[in-house]
N, C-alpha and C positions, 0 to 999 in steps of 0.2 A: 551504444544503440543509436542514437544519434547521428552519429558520423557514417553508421551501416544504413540507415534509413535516408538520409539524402540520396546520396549518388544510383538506390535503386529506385526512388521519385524522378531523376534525374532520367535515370536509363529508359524509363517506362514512356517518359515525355518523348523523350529522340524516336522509340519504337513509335508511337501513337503518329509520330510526325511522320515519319519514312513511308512508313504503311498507308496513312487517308487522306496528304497531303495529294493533288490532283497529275503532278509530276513524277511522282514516282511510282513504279510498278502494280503498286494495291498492295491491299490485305492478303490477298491471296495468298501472292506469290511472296510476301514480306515476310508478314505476321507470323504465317505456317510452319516456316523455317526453323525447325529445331535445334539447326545446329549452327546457327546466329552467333558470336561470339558475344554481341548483345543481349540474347536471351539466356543465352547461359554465365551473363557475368550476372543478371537478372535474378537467375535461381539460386546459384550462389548466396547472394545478397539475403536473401530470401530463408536459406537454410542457414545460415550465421544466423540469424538475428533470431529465429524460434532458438536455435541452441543459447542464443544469451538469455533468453526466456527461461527456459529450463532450466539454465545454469544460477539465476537468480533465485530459484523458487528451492534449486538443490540449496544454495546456499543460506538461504532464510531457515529450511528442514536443520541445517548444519549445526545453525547458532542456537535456534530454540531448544532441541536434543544435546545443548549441552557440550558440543561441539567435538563429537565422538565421532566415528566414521562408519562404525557399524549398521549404524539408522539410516545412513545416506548409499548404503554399497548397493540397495535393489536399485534407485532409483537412477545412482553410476552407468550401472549395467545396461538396463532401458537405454539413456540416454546416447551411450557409446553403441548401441546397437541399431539407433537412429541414425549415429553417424555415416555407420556403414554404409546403411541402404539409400542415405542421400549421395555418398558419392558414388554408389553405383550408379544412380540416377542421371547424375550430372554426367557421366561417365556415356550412358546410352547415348546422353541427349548429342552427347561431341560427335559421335559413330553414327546420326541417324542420317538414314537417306531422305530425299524428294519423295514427295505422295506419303509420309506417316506424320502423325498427331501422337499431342500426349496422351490419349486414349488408346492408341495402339502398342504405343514403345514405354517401357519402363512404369507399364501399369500398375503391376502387384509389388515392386519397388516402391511406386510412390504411394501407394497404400498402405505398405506397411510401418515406412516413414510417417505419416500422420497418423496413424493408429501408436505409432510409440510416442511420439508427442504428447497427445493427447495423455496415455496412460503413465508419463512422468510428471504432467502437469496437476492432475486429478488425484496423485498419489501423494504430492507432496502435501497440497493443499488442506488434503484430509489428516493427515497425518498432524501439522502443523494447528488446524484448530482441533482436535481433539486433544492433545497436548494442552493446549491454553482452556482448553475445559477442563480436562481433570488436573491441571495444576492451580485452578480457582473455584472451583463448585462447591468448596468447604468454606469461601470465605465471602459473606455475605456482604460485606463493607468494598468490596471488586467489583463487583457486578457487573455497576454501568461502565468501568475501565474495559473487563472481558467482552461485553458483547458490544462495545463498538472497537475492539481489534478484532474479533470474530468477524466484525461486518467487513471493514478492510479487507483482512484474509481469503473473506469466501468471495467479496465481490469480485476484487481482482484475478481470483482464479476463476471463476465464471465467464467473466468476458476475455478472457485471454483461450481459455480452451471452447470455449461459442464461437469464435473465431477459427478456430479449427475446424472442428466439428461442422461450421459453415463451407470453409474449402473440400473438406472430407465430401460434405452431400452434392455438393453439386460437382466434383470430380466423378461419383459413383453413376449419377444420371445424366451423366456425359453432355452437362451444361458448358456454353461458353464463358459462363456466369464465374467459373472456375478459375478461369483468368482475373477478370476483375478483386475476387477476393482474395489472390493472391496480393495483386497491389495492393489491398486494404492493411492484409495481415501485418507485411513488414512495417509499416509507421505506427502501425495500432499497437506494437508489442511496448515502445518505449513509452507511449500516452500513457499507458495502464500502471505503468508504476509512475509516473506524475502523477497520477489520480490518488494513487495510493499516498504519496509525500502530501499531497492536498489535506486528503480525509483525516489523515494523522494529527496536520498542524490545526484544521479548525476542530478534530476533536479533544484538542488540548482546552480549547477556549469553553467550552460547554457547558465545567463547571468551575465553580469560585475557587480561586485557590486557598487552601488551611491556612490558618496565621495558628502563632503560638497564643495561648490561652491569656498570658499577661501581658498580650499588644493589644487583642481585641477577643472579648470575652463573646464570643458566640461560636455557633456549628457553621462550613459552609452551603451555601443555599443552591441548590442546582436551577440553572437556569435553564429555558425548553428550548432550544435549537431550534429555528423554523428559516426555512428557504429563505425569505428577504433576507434574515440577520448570518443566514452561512454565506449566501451572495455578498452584502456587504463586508464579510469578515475577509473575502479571499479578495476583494478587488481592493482593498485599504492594504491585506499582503501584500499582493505582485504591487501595486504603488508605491513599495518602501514606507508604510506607515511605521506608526507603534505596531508591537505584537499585543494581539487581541488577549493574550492567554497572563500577561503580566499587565493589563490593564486596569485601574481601578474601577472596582462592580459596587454596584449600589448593595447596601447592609441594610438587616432588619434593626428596625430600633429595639433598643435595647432598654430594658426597665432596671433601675437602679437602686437599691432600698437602702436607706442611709438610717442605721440606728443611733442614736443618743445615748450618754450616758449624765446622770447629773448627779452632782456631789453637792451636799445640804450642811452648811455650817452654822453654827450659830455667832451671836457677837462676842460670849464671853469667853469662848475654847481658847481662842488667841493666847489671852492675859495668862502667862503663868502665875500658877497661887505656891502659897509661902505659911508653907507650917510650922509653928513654935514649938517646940520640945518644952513641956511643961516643967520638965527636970531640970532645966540648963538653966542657969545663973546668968542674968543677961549683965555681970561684968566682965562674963568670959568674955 
């Protein structure tokens, strides 16, 4: 995702140049141009990088279910039918003439295209915490483990399909705005699952890790997460510090009751005594 998110940062900066730099042509006559091999190496860019999106979120769907195929075949379908109508898409854009916009050419194309997005992102998401609900809603000692993966889960599919849904509305009321959010969309996909690796690692740290009962006779104690202490947790990470989550945590004190026992002797138990047999002939 990475490596697909550069070079269309990269691409978008040359177009921005070409186009308002005072030498060359304008916006007009630059920008407009559909069939730019820059703007279409642009979309491309663009339509890879939602599909690794997708293909991340099928494959999380994949692992959770157990890693069956069946669970993941609607969300295949969707996805491979998003394919389609992106390379129709890219397909117009090579064939278009002077005097059209993406509002005229490959409209209900690219409509449809971000409506299957959207409805493979949304479907796994659900699928995926509903799973991690009813494979823990019986077991009360999970809790706080299920609803901060649930919170993972749903955040990062929120902002990843808000993202959409943000390109979707301002493509429909035929904003220029559309353009910009495209630029957003491609580097925002790969952020959202950094975000996700983030929330994971400091919600490892959150709470005290169990010792065995005959190292340290207590329960662990949940500690409360608060922004200063997750800020410092993640800037001591990316620092190369210690991991916050194998860290030594302060303990409650512990009460200890130490019983006694006392054994009562007297002086004369010691002395073994020595009985005569009144019978016995003491020249035996």
């Amino acid at each position: 995702m990475l490596l697909n998110a550069t070079p269309h940062i990269i691409i978008s900066f040359i177009r921005a140049f070409r186009g308002l730099v005072p030498s060359q042509p304008g916006p007009d006559n630059d920008l407009a141009n559909l069939s730019d091999p820059l703007f279409i190496a642009k979309n491309i860019f663009f339509i890879v990088q939602t599909l690794f999106g997708d293909g991340v979120n099928i494959w999380r769907f994949y692992v959770i279910y157990g890693r069956k195929v069946w669970p993941i075949s609607v969300p295949l379908i969707i996805m491979s039918a998003g394919i389609v109508s992106g390379c129709v898409v890219i397909r117009n854009f090579a064939v278009a003439s002077e005097g059209l916009d993406v509002f005229n050419i490959a409209s209900r194309w690219i409509k449809v295209y971000d409506v299957l997005m959207i409805s493979t992102n949304v479907y796994c998401t659900a699928a995926i915490a509903w799973k991690i609900y009813r494979s823990t809603r019986y077991r009360r000692s999970n809790l706080g483990g299920t609803h901060h993966a649930l919170i993972v889960i749903t955040e990062t599919g929120v902002l990843y399909t808000s993202s959409l849904v943000i390109f979707l509305i301002t493509y429909l009321s035929g904003s220029n705005g559309q353009y910009v959010t495209l630029d957003l969309v491609t580097p925002f996909v790969p952020c959202i699952f950094c975000l996700m690796i983030l929330q994971i690692q400091l919600g490892r740290s959150s709470f005290v890790p169990s010792y065995p009962a005959s190292t340290f006779p207590m329960t662990p104690v949940s500690v409360p997460e608060t922004p200063e202490s997750a800020w410092m947790k993640m800037c001591r990470m990316l620092k190369g510090g210690p991991d916050p989550s194998t860290a030594i945590s302060p303990r409650r004190p512990v009460q200890i009751q130490i019983s006694t026992t006392e054994e009562a002797h007297n002086s004369g138990d010691d002395i073994p005594k020595i009985t005569m047999d009144p019978m016995v002939n003491d020249d035996q």
